[in-house]
C-alpha positions as CSV (number, residue, x, y, z in Angstrom):
1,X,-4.2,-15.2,-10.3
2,X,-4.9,-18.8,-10.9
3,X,-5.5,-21.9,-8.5
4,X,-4.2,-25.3,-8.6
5,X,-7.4,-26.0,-11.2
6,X,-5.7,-23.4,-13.3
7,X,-8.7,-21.6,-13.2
8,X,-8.6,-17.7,-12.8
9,X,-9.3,-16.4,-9.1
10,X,-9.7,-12.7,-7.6
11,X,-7.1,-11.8,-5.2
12,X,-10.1,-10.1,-3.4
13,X,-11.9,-13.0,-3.5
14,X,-9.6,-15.0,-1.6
15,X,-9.4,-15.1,2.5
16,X,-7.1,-12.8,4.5
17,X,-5.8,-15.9,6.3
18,X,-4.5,-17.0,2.5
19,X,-3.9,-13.8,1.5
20,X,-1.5,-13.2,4.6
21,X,0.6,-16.6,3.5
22,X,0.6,-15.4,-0.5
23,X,2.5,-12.6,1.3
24,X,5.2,-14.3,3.1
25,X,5.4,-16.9,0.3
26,X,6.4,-13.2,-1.7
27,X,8.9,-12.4,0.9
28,X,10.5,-15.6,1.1
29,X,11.1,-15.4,-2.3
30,X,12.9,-12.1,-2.3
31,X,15.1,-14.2,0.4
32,X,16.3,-16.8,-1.5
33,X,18.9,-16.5,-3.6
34,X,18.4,-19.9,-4.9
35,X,14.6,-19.5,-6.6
36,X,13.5,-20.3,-9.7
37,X,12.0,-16.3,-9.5
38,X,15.7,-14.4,-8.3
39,X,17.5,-16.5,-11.1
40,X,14.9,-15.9,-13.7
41,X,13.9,-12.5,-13.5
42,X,15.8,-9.1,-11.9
43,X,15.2,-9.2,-8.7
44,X,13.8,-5.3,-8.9
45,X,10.8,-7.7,-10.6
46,X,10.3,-9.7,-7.8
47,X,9.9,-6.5,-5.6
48,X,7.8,-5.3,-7.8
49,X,5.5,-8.1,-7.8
50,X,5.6,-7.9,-3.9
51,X,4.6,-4.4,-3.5
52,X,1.4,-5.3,-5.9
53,X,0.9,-8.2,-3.3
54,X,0.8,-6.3,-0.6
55,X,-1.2,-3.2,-2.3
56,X,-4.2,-5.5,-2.8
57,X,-3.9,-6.6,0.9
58,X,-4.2,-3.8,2.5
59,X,-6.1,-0.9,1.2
60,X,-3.6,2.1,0.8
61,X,-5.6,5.2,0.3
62,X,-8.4,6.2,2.5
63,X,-10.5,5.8,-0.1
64,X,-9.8,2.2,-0.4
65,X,-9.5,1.5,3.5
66,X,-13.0,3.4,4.5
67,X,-14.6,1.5,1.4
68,X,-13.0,-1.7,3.4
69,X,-14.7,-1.1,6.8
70,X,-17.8,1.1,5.6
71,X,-20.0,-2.1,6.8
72,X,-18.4,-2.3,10.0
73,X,-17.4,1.4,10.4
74,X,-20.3,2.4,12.9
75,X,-19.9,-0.9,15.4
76,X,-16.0,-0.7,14.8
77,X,-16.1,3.6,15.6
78,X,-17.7,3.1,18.4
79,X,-15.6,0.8,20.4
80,X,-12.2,2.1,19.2
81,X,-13.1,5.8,20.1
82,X,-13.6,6.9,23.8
83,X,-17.1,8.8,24.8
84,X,-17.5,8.8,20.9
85,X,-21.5,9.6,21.3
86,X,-20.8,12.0,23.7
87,X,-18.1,14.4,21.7
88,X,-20.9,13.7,18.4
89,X,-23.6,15.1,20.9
90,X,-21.3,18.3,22.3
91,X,-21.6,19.4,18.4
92,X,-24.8,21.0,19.3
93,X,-24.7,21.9,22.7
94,X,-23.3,24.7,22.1
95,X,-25.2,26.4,19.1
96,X,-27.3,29.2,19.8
97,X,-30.9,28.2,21.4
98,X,-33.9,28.0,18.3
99,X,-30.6,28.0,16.0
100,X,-31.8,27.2,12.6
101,X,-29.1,27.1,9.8
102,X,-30.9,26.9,6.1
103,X,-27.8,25.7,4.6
104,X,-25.4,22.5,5.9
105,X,-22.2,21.3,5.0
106,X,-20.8,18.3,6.5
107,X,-17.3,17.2,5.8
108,X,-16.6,14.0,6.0
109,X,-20.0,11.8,6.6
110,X,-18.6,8.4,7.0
111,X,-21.5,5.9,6.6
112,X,-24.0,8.9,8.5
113,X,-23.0,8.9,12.5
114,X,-22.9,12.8,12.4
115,X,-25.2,12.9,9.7
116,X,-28.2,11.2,11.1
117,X,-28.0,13.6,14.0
118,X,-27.8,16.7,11.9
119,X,-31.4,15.7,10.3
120,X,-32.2,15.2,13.4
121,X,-31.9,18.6,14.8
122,X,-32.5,20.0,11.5
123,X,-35.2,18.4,9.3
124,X,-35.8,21.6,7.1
125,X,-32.3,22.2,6.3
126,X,-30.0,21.4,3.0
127,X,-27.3,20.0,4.1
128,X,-24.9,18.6,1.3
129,X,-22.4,15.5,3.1
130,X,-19.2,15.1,1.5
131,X,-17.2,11.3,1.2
132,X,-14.1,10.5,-0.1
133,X,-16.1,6.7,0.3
134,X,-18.3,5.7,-2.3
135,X,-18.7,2.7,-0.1
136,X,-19.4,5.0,3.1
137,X,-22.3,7.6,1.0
138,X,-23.8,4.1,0.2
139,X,-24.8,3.3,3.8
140,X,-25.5,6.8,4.4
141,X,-27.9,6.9,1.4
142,X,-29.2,3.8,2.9
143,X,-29.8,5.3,6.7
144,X,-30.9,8.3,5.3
145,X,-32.8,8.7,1.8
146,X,-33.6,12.2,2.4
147,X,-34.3,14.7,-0.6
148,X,-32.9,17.7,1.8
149,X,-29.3,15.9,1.9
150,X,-27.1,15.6,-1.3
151,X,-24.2,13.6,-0.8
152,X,-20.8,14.6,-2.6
153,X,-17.8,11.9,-3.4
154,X,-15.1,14.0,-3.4
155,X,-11.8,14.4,-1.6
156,X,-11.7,17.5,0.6
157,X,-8.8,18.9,-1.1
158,X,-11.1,19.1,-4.4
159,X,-14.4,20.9,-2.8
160,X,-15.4,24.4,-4.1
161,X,-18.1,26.5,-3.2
162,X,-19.2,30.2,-3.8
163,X,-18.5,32.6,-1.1
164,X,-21.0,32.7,1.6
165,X,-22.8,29.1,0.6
166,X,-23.6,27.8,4.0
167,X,-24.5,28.7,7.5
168,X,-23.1,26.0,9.1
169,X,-20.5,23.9,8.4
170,X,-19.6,20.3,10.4
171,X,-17.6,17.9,10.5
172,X,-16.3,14.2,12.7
173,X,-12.9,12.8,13.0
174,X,-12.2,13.6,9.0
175,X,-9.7,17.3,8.6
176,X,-7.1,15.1,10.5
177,X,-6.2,13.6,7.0
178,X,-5.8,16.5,5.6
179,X,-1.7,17.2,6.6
180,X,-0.7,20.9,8.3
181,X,-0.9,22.8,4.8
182,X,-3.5,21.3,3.9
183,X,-5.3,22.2,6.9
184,X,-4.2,25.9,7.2
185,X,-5.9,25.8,3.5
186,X,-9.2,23.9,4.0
187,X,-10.0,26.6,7.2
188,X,-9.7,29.6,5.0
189,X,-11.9,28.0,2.0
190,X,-14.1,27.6,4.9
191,X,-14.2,30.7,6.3
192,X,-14.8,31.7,2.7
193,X,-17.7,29.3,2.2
194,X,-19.2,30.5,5.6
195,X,-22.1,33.1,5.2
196,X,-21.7,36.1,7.6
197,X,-22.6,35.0,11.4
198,X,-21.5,31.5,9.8
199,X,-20.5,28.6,12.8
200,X,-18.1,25.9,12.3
201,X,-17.3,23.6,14.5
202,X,-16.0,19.9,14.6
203,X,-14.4,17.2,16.5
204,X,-11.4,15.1,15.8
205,X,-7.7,13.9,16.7
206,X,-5.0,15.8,17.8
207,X,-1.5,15.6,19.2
208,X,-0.8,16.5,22.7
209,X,2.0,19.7,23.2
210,X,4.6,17.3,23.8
211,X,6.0,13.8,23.2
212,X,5.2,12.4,26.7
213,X,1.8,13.9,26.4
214,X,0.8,12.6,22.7
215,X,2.2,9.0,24.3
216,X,0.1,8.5,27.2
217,X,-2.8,9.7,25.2
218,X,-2.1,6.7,22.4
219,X,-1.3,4.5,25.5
220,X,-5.0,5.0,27.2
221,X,-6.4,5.2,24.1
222,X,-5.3,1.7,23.6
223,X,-6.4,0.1,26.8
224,X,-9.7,1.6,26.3
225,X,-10.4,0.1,23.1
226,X,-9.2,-3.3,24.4
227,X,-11.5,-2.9,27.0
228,X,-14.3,-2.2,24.8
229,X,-13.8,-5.7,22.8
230,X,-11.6,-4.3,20.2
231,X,-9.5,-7.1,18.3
232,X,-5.6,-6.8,18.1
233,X,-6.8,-7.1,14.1
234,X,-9.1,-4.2,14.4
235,X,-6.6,-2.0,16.7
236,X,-3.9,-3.1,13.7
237,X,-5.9,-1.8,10.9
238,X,-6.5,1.7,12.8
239,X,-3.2,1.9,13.6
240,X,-2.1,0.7,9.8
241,X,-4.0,3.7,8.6
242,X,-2.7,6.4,11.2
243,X,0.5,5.8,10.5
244,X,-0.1,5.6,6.2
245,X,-3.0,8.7,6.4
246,X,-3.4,10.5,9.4
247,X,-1.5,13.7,9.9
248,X,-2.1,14.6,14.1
249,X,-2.0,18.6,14.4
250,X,-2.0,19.9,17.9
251,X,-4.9,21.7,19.6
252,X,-3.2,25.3,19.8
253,X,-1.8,25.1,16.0
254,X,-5.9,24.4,15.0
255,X,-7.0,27.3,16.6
256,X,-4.2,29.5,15.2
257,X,-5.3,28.7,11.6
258,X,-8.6,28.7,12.5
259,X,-8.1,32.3,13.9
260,X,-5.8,33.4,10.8
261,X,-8.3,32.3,8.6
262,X,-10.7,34.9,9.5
263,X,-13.0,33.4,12.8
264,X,-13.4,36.1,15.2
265,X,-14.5,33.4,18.1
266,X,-12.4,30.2,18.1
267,X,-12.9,28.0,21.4
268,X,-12.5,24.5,22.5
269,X,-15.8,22.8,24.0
270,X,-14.4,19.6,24.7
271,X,-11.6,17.2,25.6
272,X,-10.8,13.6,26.3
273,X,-7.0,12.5,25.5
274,X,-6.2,12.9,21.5
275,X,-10.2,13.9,20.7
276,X,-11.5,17.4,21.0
277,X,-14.2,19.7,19.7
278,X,-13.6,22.8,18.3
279,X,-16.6,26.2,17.6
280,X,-15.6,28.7,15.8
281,X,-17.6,31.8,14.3
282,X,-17.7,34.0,11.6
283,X,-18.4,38.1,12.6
């Protein structure tokens, strides 16, 4: 797009506060009847030219929102989820004692949270992290510029492995945008992927069993990230993306595919409101 000077600009370039006025300037547009654009062009066109608008405004793939906050994501993860550390940390309490997995797969490794404390407790291990973010496996890279971890930018749904590939498999806050199919899929490639006496476990978002349940969850979840310092912006954006990319299962129907799949042990370790952490084990 051009400015007054006539000279070229990128949308991207420009700040949200003008970017949010572009888009009501498109709106108003469609609303009146009487605008050089309605009588000039079909007003399909003009709709058109909106949703385009509003595409570059607001990332609409999880891709593109995740490249958006990767700077931020680790400040901005921590204040918007409750006892975050704590459900990262109940990953590992429950292993085995001397537990010592020679092969790693982490799904989802965001810009290295989960990550970092996998090396952690594992130094000799291989662990391959997977991203949808080329933004995210950037500051992951950057954290962590180990030869033992390969990072992977690939979308879930696209991962393939021979059978019996890894010991362990993790993962935090990521097969929730996966939808229920999807889901019920990626547990038995998993249980595929798993070598014999293979563990999986992970931690993300669920829905309660009922409505009233799933609604005072989002509710507490709310004032808690308020209280925390989180903006209305940054309480927006999450919400923005739920409702475009997130696909909220409930505890029971998890553990159901999980046990379909093939997991002869299938247990939840921990709980707080719509987060929980899931072990499962391979016989």
């Amino acid at each position: 797009m051009k400015n007054p000077d006539g000279q070229i600009v990128s949308f991207h370039k420009i700040t949200e506060t003008k970017r949010i006025l572009i888009c009501h300037y498109a709106v108003n547009l469609l609303k009146s009847q009487n605008h050089f654009l309605a009588i000039s062009f079909p007003k399909i066109l003009a709709a058109k030219c909106l949703i385009l608008v509003v595409a570059m405004v607001y990332p609409h793939t999880p891709e593109q929102f995740y490249d958006s906050i990767s700077k931020d994501y680790s400040d901005f993860v921590t204040r918007c989820v409750p006892r975050y550390k704590e459900m990262l940390s109940i990953l590992f309490a429950y292993l085995p004692s001397k537990y010592s997995p020679q092969s790693i797969l982490e799904l989802g490794c965001g810009t290295g949270n989960l990550t970092h404390l996998l090396f952690k407790h594992f130094p000799q291990s291989q662990i391959q992290a997977v991203d949808i973010s080329e933004e995210c496996i950037k500051e992951c890279k950057r954290r962590l510029p180990s030869a033992s971890i390969q990072y992977i930018k690939l979308d879930f749904r696209d991962l393939d492995f021979p059978a019996n590939s890894f010991d362990f498999i993790i993962s935090s806050i990521a097969i929730h945008h996966l939808d229920d199919k999807e889901k019920e899929e990626i547990f038995k490639k998993l249980f595929s992927w798993q070598a014999p006496k293979g563990i999986l476990t992970f931690c993300d978002q669920f829905r309660g069993e009922t409505d009233h349940l799933y609604e005072h969850h989002m509710e507490t979840w709310k004032a808690f990230a308020f209280n925390q310092g989180a903006t209305d912006k940054e309480w927006n954006t999450w919400m923005e993306h739920q409702t475009q990319h997130d696909h909220h299962a409930s505890l029971l129907e998890h553990m159901n595919w999980l046990r379909n799949a093939g997991y002869s042990i299938v247990d939840c370790t921990w709980r707080y409101l719509l987060w929980a952490a899931i072990y499962a084990e391979k016989a």
